[in-house]
KEKE-3310 file (N, C-alpha, C; in steps of 0.2 Angstrom, whole numbers, plus 5000, padded with zeros to 4 digits):
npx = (4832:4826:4814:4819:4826:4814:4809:4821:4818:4804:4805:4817:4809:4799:4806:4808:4798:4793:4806:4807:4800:4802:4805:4804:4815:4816:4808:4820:4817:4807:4811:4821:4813:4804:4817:4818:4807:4808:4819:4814:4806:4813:4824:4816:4811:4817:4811:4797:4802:4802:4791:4784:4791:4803:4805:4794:4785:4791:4784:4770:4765:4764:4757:4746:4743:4739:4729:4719:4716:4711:4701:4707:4716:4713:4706:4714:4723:4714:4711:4724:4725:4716:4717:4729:4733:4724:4713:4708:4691:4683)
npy = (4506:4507:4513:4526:4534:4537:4546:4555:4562:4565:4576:4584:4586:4595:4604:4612:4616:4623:4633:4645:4653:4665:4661:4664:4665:4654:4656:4659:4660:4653:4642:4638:4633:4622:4613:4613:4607:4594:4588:4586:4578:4566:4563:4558:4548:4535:4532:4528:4518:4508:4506:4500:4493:4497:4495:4488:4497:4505:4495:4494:4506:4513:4501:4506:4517:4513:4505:4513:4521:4516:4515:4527:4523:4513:4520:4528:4517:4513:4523:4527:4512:4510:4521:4519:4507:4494:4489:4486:4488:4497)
npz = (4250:4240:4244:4249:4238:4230:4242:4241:4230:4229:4240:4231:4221:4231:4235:4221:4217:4227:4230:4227:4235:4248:4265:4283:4294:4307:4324:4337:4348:4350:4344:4356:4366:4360:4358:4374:4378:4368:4374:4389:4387:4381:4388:4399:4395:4400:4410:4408:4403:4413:4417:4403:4390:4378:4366:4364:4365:4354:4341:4343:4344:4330:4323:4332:4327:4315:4314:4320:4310:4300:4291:4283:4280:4271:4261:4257:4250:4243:4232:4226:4222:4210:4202:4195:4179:4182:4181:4194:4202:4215)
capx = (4835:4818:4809:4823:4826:4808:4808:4823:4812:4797:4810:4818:4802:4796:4810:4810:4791:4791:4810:4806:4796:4807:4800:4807:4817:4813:4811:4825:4812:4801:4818:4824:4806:4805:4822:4817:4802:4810:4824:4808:4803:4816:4828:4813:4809:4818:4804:4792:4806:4800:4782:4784:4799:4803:4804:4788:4782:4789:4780:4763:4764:4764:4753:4741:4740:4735:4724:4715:4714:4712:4696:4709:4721:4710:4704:4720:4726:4707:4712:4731:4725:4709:4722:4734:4730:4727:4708:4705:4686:4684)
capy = (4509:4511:4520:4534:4535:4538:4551:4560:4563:4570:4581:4587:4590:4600:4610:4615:4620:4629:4635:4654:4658:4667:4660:4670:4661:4649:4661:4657:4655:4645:4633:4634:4631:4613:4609:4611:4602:4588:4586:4584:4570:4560:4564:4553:4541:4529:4532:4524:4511:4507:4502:4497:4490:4505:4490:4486:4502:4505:4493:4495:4513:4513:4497:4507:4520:4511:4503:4516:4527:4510:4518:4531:4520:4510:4524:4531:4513:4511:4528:4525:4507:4515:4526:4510:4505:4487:4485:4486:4492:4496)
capz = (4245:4235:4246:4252:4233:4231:4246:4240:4223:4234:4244:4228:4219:4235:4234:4215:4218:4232:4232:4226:4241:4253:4271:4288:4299:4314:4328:4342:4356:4349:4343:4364:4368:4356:4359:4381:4377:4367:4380:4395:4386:4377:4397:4404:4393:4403:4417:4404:4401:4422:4416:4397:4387:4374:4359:4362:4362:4344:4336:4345:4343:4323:4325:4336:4323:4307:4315:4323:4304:4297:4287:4280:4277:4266:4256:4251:4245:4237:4229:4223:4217:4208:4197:4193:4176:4182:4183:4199:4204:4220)
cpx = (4830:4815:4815:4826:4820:4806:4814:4820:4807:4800:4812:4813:4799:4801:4811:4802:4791:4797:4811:4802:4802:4803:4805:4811:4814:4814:4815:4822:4808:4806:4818:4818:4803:4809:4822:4813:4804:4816:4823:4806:4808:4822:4823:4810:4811:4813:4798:4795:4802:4794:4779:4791:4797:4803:4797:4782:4784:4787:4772:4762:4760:4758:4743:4738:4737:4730:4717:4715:4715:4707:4700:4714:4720:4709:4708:4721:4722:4709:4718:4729:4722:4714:4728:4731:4730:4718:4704:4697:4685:4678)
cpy = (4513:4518:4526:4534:4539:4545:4558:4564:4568:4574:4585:4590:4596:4605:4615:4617:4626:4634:4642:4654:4659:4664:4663:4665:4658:4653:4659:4655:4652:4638:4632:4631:4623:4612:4607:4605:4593:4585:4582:4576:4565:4561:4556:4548:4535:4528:4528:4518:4505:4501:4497:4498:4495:4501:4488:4491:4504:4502:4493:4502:4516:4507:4501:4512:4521:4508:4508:4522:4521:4514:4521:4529:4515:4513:4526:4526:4512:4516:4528:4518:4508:4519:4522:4510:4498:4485:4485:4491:4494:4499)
cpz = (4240:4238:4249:4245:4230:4237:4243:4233:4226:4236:4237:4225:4223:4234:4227:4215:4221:4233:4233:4233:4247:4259:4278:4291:4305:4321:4333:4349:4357:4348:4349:4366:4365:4360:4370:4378:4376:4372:4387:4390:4383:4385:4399:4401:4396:4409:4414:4404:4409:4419:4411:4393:4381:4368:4359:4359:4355:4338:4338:4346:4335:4320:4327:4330:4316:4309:4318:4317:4299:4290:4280:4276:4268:4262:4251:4246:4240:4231:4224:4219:4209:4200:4193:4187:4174:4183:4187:4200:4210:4224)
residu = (UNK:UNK:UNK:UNK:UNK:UNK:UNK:UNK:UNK:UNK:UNK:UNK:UNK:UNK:UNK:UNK:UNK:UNK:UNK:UNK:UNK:UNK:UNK:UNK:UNK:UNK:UNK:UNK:UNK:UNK:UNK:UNK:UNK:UNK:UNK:UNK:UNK:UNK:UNK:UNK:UNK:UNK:UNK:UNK:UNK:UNK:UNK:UNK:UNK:UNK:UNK:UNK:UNK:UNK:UNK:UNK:UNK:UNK:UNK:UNK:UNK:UNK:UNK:UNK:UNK:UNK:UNK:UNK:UNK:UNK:UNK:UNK:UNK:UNK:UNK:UNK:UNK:UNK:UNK:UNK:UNK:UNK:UNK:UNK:UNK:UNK:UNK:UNK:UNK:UNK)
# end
């Protein structure tokens, strides 16, 4: 409830910045061209199901990712704690 409280906030905000800029539409055959796209792979994700169990894959997916920008991960938190005004030196 915090955090999609917290996002609708970032979302609003984004929009009260950026709302004036008029932007083109999404061109129609770039949309059917995703929308093929994503239908090829989420149609055959059960063929994946075959090899590896699709629960496992979404937390070793998000798993794989932090750890493998672990570096980056660190910095951001070092950088938001850093601006806290709690002391931290880091």
């Amino acid at each position: 409830m915090i955090v999609e409280s917290v996002i609708n906030l970032l979302v609003a905000a984004v929009k009260a910045l950026f709302g004036w800029i008029q932007l083109p539409g999404f061109p129609d055959g770039l949309a059917s061209a995703l929308t093929s796209f994503f239908d090829l792979i989420f149609d055959n994700l059960s063929m994946l199901g075959l090899f590896v169990n699709v629960g496992t894959l979404k937390i070793a997916v998000p798993c794989y990712l932090v750890i493998s920008n672990f570096d980056k991960v660190y910095h951001m938190l070092m950088f938001v704690l850093k601006k806290l005004p709690i002391g931290i030196k880091g």
